[in-house]
C-alpha positions in Angstrom: -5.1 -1.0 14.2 -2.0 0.6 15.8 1.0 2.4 14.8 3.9 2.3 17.0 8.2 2.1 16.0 9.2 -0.3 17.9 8.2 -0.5 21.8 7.7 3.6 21.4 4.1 4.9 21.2 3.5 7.3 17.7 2.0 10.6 17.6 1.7 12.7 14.3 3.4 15.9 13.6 3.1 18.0 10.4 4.8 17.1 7.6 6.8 19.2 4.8 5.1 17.5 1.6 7.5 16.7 -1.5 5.8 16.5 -5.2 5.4 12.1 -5.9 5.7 10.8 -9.1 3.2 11.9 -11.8 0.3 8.9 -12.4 2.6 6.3 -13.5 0.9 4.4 -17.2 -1.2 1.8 -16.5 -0.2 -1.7 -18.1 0.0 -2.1 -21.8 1.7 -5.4 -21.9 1.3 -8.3 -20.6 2.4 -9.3 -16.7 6.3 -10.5 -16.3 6.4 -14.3 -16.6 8.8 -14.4 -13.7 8.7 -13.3 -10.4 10.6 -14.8 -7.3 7.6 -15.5 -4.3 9.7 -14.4 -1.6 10.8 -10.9 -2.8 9.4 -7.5 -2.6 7.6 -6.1 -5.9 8.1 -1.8 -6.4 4.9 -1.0 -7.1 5.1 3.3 -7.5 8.5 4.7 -6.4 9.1 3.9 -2.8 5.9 1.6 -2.6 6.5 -2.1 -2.3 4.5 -5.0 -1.3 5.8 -8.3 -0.3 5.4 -11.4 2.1 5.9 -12.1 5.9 9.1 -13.9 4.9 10.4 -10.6 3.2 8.9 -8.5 6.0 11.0 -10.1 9.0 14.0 -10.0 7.2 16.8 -7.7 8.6 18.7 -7.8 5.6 15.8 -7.7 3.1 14.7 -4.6 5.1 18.0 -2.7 5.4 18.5 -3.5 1.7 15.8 -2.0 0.3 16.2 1.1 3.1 12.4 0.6 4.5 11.5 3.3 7.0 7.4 2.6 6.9 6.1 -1.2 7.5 2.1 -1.6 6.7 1.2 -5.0 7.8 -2.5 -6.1 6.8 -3.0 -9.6 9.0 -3.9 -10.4 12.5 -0.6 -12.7 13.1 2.6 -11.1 15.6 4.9 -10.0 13.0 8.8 -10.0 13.9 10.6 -7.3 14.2 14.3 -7.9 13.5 17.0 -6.1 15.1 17.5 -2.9 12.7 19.8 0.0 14.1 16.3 2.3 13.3 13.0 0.4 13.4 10.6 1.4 10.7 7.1 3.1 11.8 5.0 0.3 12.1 1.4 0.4 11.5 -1.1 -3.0 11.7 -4.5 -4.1 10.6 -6.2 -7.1 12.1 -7.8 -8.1 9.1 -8.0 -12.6 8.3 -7.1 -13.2 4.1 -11.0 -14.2 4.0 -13.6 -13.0 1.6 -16.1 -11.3 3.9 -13.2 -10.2 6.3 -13.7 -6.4 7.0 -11.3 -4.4 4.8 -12.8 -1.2 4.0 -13.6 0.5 7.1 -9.6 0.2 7.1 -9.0 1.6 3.8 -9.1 5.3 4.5 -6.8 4.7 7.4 -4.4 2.4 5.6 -4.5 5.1 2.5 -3.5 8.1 5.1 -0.3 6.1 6.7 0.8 5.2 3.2 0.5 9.0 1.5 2.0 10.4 4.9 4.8 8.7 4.7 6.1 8.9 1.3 5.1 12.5 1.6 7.3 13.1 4.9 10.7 12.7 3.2 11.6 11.9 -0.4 14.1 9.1 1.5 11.1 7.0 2.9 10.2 4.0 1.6 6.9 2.4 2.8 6.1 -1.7 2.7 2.8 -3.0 2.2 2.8 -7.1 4.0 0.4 -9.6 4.6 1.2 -13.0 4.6 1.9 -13.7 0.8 1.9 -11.1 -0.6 -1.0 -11.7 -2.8 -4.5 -10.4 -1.3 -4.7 -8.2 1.4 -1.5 -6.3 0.8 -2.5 -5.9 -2.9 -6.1 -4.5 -1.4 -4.5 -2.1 0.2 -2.0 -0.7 -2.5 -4.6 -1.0 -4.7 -7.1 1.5 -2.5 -4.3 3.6 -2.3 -3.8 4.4 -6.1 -7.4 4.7 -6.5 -7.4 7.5 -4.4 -4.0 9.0 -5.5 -4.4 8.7 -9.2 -8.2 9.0 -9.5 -8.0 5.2 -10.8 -10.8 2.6 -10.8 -10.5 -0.4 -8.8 -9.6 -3.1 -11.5 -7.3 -0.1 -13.4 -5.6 -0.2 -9.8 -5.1 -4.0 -9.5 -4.3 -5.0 -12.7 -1.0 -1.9 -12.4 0.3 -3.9 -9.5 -0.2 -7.2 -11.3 2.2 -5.6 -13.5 4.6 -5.2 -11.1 3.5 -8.3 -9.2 2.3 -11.2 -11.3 1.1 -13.1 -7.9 -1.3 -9.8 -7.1 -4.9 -11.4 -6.7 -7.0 -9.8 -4.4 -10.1 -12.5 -3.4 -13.6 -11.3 -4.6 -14.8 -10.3 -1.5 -11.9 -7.5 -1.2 -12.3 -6.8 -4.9 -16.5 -5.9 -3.9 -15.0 -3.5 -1.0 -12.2 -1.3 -3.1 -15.5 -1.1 -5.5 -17.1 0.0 -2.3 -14.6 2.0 -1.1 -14.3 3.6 -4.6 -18.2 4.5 -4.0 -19.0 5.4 -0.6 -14.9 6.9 0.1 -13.8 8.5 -2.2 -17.5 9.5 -4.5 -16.7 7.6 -7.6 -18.7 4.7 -9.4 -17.4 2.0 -11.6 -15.2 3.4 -14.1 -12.5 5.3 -13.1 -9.4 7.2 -15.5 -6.3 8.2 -14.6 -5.6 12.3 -15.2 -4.2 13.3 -17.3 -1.8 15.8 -15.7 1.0 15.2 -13.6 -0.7 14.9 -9.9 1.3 15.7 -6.6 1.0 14.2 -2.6 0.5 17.7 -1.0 -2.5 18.7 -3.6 -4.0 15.4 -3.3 -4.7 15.7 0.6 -7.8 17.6 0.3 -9.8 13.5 0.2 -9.0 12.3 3.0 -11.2 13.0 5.8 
């Protein structure tokens, strides 16, 4: 993996911590009967997930203000011309069932709660090439360990804000692992039932 904003190396500094959103509801309803493929989906506040398409897009980018970029697949990703270039981080990982996701997840989980905890301003996007598997994975592993949620409470939230959100069943097997071995949970997971902030929540991640 690497982190990097542009051609500039990254190296972390403290950050003031701003209260997030409490757990939003999990889905009562069902999943929107349209969605448009090549757009970005709002998962929490500041949180999206999208495509490549969306993801080299100068104008998509500056549109929705993104400071963070989280790309989950092996592939050169563009980086259009943007009078700031986001912090970039990359995983290596193939959309393939027994691809290695989980090792990633705790470092994937960090990059996404640092940034939207740096600045109430910063908005973070999740890519991989559809939009559909490994960027869900990832968004998924990070509400699990935000909002104390178990893996298919997690996914089936961003299939409410994403109908096309279907991670394959080997990544669904490693947030179930992650959920165990990471973060000390079994199979059934609730959300709390309190509001819950970034900053109180950093205690773990190891």
């Amino acid at each position: 993996m690497s982190y990097h904003r542009g051609n500039s190396s990254h190296s972390h500094h403290p950050h003031q911590y701003y209260p997030a959103a409490a757990a939003p509801s999990t889905p009562t309803t069902p999943y929107p009967s349209t969605y448009p493929p090549n757009n970005a989906s709002e998962i929490i506040p500041r949180l999206y997930v999208s495509d490549l398409t969306f993801a080299e897009n100068a104008a998509s980018l500056s549109f929705h203000r993104i400071t963070h970029i989280l790309t989950v697949m092996p592939d050169r990703v563009c980086q259009p011309p943007l009078p700031m270039q986001p912090m970039r981080m990359q995983v290596r990982v193939e959309d393939m069932p027994f691809a290695e996701l989980a090792a990633h997840l705790p470092s994937t989980t960090a990059f996404i709660r640092d940034a939207l905890n740096s600045s109430p301003e910063t908005r973070v996007l999740v890519h991989c090439g559809e939009g559909i598997s490994r960027s869900v994975s990832v968004v998924a592993a990070f509400l699990m360990a935000q909002y104390g949620w178990g893996r298919d409470e997690a996914v089936n939230y961003i299939k409410s804000k994403r109908r096309v959100a279907n991670p394959n069943f080997g990544f669904m097997g490693q947030l179930q692992e992650y959920a165990e071995k990471s973060l000390g949970r079994g199979v059934v997971a609730h959300p709390p039932s309190t509001s819950m902030y970034m900053g109180s929540s950093s205690k773990r991640y190891r």
